[in-house]
C-alpha positions as CSV (number, residue, x, y, z in Angstrom):
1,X,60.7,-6.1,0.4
2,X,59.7,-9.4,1.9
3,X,58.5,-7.9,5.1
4,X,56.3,-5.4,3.0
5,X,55.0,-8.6,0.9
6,X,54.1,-10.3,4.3
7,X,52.4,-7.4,5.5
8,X,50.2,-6.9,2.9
9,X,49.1,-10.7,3.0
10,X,48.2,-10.0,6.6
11,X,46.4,-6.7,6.0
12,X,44.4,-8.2,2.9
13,X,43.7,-11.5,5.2
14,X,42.6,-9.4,8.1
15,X,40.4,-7.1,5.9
16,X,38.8,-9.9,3.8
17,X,37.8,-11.8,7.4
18,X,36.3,-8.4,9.0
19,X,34.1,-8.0,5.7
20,X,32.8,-11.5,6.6
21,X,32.2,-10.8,10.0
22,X,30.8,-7.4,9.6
23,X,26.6,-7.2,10.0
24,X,24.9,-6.2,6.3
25,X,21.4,-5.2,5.9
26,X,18.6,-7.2,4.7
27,X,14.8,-8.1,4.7
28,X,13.0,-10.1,7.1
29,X,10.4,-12.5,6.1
30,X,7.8,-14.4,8.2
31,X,5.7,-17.6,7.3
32,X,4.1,-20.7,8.0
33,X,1.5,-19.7,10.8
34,X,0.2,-22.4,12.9
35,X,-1.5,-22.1,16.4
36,X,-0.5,-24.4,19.0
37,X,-3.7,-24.6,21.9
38,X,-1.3,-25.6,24.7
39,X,0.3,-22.7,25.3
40,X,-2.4,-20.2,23.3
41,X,0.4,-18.7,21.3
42,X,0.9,-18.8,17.4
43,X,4.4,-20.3,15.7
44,X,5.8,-18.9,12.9
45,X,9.1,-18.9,10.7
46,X,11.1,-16.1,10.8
47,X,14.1,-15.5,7.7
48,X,16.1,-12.9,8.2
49,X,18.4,-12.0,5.6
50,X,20.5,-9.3,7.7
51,X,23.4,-9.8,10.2
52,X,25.3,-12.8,10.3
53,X,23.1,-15.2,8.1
54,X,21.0,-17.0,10.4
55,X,19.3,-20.0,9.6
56,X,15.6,-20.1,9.6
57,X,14.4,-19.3,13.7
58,X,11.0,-20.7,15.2
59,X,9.2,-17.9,16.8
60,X,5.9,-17.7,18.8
61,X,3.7,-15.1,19.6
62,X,0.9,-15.3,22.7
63,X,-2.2,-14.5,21.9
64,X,-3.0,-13.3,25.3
65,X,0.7,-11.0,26.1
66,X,0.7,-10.4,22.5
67,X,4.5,-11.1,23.6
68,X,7.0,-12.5,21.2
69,X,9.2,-15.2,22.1
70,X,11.9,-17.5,20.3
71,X,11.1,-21.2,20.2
72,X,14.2,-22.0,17.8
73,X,17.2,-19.9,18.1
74,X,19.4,-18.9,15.3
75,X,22.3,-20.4,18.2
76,X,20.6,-23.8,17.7
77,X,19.9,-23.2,14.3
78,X,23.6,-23.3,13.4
79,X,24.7,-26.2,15.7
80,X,21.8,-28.0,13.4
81,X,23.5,-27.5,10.4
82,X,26.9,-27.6,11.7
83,X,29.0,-28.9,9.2
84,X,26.8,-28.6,6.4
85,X,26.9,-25.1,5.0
86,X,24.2,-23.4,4.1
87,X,21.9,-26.1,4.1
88,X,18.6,-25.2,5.8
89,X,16.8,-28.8,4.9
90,X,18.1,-30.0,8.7
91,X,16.0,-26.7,10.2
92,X,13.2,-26.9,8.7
93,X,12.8,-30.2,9.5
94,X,13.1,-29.8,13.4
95,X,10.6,-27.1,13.0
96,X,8.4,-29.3,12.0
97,X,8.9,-31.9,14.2
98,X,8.4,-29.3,17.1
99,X,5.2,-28.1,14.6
100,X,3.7,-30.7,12.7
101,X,1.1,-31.2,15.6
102,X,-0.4,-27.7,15.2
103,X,-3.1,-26.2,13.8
104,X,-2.9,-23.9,10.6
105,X,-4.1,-20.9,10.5
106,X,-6.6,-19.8,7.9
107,X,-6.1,-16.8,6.1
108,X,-9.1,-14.3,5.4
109,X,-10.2,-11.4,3.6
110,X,-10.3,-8.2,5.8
111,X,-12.5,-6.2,3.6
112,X,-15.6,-9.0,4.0
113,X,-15.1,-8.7,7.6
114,X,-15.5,-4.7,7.7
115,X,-11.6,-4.4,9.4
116,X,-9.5,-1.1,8.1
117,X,-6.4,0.4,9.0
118,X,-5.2,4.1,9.8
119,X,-1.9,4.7,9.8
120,X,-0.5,7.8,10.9
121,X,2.9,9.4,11.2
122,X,4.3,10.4,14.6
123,X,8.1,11.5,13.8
124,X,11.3,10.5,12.5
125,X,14.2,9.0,14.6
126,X,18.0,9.9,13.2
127,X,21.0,7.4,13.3
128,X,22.1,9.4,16.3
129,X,22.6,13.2,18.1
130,X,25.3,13.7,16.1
131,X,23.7,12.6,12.6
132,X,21.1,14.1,11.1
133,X,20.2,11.5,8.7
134,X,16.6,9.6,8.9
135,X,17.2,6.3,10.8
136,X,13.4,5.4,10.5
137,X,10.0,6.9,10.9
138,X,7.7,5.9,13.9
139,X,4.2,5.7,13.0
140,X,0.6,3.9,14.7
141,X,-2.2,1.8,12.9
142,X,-5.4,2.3,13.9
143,X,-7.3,-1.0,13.7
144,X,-10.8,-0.3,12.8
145,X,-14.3,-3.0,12.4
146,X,-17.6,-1.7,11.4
147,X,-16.4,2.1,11.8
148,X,-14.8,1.4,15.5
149,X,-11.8,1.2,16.7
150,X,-10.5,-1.5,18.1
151,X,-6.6,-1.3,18.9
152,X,-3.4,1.0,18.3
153,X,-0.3,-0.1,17.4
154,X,3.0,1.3,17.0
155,X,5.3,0.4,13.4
156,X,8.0,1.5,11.9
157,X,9.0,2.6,8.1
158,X,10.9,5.0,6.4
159,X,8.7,7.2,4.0
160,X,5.3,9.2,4.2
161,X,4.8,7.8,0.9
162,X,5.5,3.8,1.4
163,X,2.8,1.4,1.5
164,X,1.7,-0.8,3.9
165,X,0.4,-4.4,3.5
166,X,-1.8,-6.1,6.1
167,X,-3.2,-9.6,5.8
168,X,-5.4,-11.2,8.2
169,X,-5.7,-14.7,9.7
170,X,-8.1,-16.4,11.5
171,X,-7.1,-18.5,14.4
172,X,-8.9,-21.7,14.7
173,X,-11.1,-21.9,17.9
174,X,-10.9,-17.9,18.5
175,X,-13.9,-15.6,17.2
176,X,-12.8,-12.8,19.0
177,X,-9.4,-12.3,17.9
178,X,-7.5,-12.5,14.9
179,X,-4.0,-12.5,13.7
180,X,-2.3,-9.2,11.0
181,X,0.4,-9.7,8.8
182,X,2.1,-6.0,8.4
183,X,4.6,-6.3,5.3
184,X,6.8,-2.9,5.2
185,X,9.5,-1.0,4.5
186,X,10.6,-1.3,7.7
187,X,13.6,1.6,8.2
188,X,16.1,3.7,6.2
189,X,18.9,1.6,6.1
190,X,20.6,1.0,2.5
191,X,17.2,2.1,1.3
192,X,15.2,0.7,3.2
193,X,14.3,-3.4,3.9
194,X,11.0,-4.9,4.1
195,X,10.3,-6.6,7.8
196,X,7.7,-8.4,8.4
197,X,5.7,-8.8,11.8
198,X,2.5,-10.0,13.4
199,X,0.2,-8.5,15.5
200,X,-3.0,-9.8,17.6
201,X,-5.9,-8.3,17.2
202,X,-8.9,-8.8,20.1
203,X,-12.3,-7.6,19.9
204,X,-13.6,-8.5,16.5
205,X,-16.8,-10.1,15.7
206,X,-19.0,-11.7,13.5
207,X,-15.7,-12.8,11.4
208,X,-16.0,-14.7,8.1
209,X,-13.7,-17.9,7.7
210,X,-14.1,-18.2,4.9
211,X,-10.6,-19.7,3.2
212,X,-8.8,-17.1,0.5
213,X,-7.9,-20.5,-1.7
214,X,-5.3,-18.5,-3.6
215,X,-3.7,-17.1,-0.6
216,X,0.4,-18.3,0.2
217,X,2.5,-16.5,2.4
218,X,6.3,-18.1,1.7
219,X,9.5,-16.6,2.6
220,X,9.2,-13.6,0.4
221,X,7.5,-10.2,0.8
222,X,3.7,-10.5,1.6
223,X,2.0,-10.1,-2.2
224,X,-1.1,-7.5,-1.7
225,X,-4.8,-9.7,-3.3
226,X,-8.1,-9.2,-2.7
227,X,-7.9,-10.1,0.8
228,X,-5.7,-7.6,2.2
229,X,-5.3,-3.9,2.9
230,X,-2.7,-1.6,1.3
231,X,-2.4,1.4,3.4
232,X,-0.8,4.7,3.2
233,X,-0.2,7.4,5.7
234,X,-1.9,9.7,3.6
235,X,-5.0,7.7,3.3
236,X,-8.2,8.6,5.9
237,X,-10.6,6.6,7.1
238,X,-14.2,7.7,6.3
239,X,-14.6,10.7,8.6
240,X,-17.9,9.0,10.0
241,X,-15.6,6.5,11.8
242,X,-14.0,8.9,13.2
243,X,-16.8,11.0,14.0
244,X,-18.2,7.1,16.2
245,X,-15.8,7.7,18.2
246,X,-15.5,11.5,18.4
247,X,-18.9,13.2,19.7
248,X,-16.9,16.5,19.4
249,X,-16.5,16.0,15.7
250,X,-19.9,14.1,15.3
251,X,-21.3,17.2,15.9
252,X,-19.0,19.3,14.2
253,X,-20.0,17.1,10.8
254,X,-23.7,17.7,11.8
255,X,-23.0,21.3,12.0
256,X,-21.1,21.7,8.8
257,X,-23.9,19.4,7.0
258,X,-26.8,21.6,8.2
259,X,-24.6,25.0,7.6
260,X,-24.0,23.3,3.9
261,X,-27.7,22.5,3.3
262,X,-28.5,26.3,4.1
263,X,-26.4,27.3,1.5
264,X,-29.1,27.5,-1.1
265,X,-31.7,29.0,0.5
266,X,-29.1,31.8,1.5
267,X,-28.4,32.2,-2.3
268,X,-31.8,32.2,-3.4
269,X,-32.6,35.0,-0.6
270,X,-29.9,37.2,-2.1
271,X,-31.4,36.5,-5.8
272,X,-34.8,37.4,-4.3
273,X,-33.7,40.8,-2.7
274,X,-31.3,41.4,-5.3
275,X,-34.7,41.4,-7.8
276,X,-37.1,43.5,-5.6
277,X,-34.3,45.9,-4.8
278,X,-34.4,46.3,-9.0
279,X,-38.5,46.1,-9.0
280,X,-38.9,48.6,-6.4
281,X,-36.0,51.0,-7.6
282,X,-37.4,51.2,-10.7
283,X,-41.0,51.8,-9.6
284,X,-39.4,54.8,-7.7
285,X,-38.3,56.2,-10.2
286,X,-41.6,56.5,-12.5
């Protein structure tokens, strides 16, 4: 009986420390945007809820590679708060020592500066071979301004029918590229998580700076306002930006608008004939 007791102790012990140790799902939040001129690259905090429970990470992201980097590993993270739990205070405050220098980014509204965004599905990747069950969907946004395009970019989601939140920042010094905040469920797992991500944008123009005062971005889900885009797959853009950049269907859309604009005339020819057939039938006749 005592050796059954003992093993049982073990097997609870062992099972309650692999539950501990075993990766869970969870959201992935980004935040605090500043642009640093040495090295052209933006900094950003980066929460991530899943796996073993990070501590807040220091990310950067180039604004030439468009290549992501880390700056403050979860590794150096823990060492910082070694001893002290979950206490995060330590972090943060080493990210901004590393930060406090740079220069904050300055949110904007995309709408005022004529930027909207296609996305559209490409197809569905499965947990594996063997299992048929939806992993996550692949899809691309279409970065748009003043009806043409300016870049593609893949993303991932889960749904057809999700949304997608984009927010937009300027980056001081740069009038020719901008920064987007994509906010979306970002697989299948457990429902489905929200991940967070940024993207550089080149080739825009004419941008207005002007400061959206109401705008925050903490560590929590981007919050769609007046100066960002919520996008679905099923959405399309006008088809006249598509037609810019199509000739093929520019003239299709001529073609269909002159064939539609004939419509009447055809209609009142056959009203026309329709009548003198009658006239002349009857006239026949007497």
């Amino acid at each position: 009986m005592k050796i059954i007791y003992k093993f049982l102790i073990i097997f609870v012990t062992l099972f309650i420390s692999g539950s501990a140790l075993a990766t869970v799902g969870g959201p992935t939040f980004i935040y605090t945007f500043k642009y640093n001129p040495l090295d052209e690259s933006v900094y950003y905090i980066e929460n991530s809820e899943s796996g073993r429970g990070c501590p807040p990470e220091l990310m950067k992201i180039s604004l030439n590679s468009g290549k992501v980097e880390v700056a403050l590993s979860c590794d150096e993270g823990e060492k910082i708060i070694e001893g002290n739990g979950y206490e995060f205070s330590p972090v943060y405050a080493e990210i901004e020592r590393r930060t406090g220098s740079f220069k904050q980014l300055v949110p904007i509204n995309l709408k005022d500066n004529r930027i909207s965004i296609d996305v559209s599905f490409v197809n569905y990747t499965n947990f594996s071979p063997e299992i048929s069950e939806i992993k996550n969907a692949n899809f691309v946004a279409s970065v748009y301004q003043d009806n043409k395009k300016i870049l593609d970019f893949p993303i991932s989601g889960c749904s057809l029918k999700q949304p997608f939140v984009f927010g937009g920042y300027a980056v001081p010094g740069f009038d020719k590229k901008i920064v987007l905040l994509l906010s979306a469920k970002g697989d299948c797992w457990e429902g489905g998580y929200i991940y967070e991500s940024l993207h550089v944008v080149g080739g825009v123009s004419n941008l207005d700076k002007t400061y959206l005062g109401n705008f925050y971005k903490g560590p929590s889900a981007l919050v769609p306002n007046e100066g960002t885009l919520v996008v679905f797959e099923a959405d399309t853009i006008n088809k006249n930006i598509a037609a810019t950049n199509n000739p093929e269907l520019s003239a299709e859309t001529d073609a269909n608008s002159k064939n539609t604009g004939m419509i009447p005339y055809a209609i009142l020819a056959v009203v026309l004939g329709l009548g003198l057939g009658y006239f002349f039938g009857r006239k026949t006749k007497n």
